[in-house]
C-alpha positions as CSV (number, residue, x, y, z in Angstrom):
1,X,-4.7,-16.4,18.4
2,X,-7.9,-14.4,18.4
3,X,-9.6,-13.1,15.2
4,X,-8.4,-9.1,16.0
5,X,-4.8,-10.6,16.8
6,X,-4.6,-11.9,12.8
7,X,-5.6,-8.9,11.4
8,X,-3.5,-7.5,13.4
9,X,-0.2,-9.2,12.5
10,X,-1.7,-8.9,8.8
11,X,-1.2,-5.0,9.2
12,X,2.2,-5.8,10.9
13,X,3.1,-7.9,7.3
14,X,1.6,-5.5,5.6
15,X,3.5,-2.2,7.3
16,X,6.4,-4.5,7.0
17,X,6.4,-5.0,3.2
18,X,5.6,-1.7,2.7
19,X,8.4,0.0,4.6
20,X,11.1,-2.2,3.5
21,X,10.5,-1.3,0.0
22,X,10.2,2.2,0.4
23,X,13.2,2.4,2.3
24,X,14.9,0.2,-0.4
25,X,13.3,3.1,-2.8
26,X,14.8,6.2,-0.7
27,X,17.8,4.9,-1.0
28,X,17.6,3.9,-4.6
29,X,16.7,7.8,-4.9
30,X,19.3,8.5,-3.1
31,X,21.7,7.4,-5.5
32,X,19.8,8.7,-8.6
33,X,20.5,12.2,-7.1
34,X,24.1,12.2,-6.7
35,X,24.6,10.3,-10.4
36,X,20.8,10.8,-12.4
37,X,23.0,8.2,-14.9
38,X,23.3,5.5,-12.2
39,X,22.5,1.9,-13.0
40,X,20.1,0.9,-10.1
41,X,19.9,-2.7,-8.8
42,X,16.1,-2.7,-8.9
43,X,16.4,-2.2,-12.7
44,X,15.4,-5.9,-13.8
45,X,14.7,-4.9,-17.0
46,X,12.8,-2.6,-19.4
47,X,9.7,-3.0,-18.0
48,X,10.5,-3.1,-13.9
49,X,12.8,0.1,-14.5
50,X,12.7,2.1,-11.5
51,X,15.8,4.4,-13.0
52,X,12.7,5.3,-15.1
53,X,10.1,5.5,-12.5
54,X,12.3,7.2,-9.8
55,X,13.8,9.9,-12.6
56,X,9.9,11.0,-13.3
57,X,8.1,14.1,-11.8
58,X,5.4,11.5,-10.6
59,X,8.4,10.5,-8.2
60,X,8.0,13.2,-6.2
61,X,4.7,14.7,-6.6
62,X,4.7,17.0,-3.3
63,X,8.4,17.9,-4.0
64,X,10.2,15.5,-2.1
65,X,10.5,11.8,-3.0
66,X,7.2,9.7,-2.5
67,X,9.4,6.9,-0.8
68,X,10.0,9.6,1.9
69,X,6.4,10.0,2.6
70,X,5.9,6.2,2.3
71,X,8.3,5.1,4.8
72,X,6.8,7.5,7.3
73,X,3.0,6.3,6.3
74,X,4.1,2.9,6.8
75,X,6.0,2.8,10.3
76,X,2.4,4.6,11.0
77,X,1.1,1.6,10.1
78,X,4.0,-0.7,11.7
79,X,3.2,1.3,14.9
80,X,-0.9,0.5,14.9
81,X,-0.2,-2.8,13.9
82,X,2.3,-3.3,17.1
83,X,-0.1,-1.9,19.3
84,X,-2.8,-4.1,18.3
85,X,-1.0,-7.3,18.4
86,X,0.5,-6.8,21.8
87,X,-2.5,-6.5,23.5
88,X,-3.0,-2.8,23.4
89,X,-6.5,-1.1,23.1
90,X,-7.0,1.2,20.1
91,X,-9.8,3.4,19.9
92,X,-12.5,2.9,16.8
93,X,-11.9,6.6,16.0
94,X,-7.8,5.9,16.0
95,X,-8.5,2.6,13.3
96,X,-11.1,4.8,11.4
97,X,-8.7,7.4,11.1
98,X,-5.8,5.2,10.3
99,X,-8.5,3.3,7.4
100,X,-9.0,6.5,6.0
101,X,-5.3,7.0,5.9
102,X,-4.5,3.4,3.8
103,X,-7.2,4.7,1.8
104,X,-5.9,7.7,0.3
105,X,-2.7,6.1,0.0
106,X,-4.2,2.9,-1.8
107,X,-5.9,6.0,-3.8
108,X,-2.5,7.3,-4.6
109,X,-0.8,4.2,-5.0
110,X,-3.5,3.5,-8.0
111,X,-3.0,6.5,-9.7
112,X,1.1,6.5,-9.2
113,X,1.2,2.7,-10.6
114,X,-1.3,4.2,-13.6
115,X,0.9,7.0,-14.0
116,X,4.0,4.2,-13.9
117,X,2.4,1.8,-16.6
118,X,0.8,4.8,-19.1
119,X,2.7,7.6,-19.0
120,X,6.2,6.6,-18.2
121,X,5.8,3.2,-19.0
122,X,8.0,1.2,-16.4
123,X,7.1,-0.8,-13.4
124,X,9.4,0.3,-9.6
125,X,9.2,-3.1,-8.7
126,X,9.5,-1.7,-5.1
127,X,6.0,0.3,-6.0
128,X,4.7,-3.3,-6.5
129,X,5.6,-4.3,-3.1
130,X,4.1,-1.5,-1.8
131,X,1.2,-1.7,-3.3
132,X,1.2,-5.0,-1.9
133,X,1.5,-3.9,1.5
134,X,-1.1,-1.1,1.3
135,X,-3.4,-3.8,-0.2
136,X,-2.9,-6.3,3.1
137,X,-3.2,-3.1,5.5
138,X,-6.3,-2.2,3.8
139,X,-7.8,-5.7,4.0
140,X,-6.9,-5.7,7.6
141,X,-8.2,-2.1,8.9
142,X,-11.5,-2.6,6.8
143,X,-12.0,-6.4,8.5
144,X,-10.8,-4.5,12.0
145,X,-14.0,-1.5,11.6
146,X,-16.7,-3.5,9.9
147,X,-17.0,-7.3,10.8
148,X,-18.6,-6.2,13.9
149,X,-20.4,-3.6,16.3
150,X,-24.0,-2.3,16.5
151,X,-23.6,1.4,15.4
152,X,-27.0,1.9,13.5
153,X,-25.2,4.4,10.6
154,X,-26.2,2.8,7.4
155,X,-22.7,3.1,5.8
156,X,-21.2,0.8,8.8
157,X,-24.3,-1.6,8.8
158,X,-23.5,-1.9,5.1
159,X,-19.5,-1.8,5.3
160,X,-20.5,-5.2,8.2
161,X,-22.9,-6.6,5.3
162,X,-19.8,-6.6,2.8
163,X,-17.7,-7.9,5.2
164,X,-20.5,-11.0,6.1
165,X,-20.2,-11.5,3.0
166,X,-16.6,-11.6,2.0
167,X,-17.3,-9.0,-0.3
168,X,-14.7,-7.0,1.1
169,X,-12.2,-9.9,0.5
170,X,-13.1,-9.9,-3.3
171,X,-12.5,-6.2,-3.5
172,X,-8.9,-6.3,-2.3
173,X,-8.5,-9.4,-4.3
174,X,-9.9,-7.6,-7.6
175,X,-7.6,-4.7,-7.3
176,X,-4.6,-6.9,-6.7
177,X,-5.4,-9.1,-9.8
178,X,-6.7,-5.7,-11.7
179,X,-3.6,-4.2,-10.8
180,X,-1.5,-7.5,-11.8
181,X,-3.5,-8.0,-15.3
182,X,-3.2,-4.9,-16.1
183,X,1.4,-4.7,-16.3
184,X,1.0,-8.1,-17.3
185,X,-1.2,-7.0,-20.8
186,X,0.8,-3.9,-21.1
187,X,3.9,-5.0,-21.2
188,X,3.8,-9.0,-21.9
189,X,1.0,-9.4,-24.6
């Protein structure tokens, strides 16, 4: 299995993750709109409430649920990554594109799960899983633009120096644990 063919099956995990658990989410939604009083099987607790979460206006920021957009985002992704992994040529301006894609969504994702643990104070636990997801797609794209070539832009001879580096691998990494730290201090200690 070649290098490209990993990071290609870790954007298929990744897509897959995501889109599982925001199709578990629509449907979660689904169920808040015909009762808003329904118990919800994702509700472990007080913390990991997605009644809480999915009952918010942050829910459905562009008017529709965010799990709607989500599931399309992510069988975008499942689609790439299925291309890639078969064998199938995608074109540096198609994975640049889709990067900056996971990257306003890893954007949004941040400021939904800061939204989540501040303002409304509970955890979707299917929001984890996404973030999750968006986190291993990420990893993948960034690793799929900028371990190699010989453009001589300064931003991609940089983005290859973080890469050479594994600083890109600590990035990801630090806004997992960031993101994992943070529930765990606001609502354990």
């Amino acid at each position: 299995m070649t290098t490209d063919t990993k990071r290609y099956a870790a954007i298929v995990i990744g897509a897959a993750i995501g889109l599982v658990a925001s199709f578990l989410q629509m449907i979660e939604k689904l169920i808040l709109v015909g009762n808003k009083d329904a118990v919800l099987s994702c509700n472990i607790d007080s913390v990991f409430s997605c009644s809480s979460v999915l009952n918010a206006w942050q829910s459905s920021v562009f008017g529709f649920p965010n799990s709607l957009m989500c599931v399309a985002v992510f069988a975008l992704f499942l689609g790439v990554g299925l291309v890639g992994l078969t064998g199938g040529r995608i074109s540096k301006g198609m994975r640049i594109a889709t990067q900056g894609i996971a990257l306003f969504f890893l954007a949004f994702g941040l400021w939904f799960l800061y939204q989540s643990t501040y303002v409304i104070e509970a955890i979707c636990i299917f929001c984890v899983f996404c973030m999750g997801g968006l986190l291993m797609v990420n990893a993948a794209l960034w690793r799929l633009n900028f371990s190699k070539g010989s453009n001589d832009n300064k931003l991609e001879k940089f983005m290859r120096k973080m890469s050479a580096q594994g600083l890109d691998t600590l990035l990801w990494v630090t806004i997992a644990m960031s993101i994992t730290l943070t529930i765990i201090f606001k609502f354990y200690v």
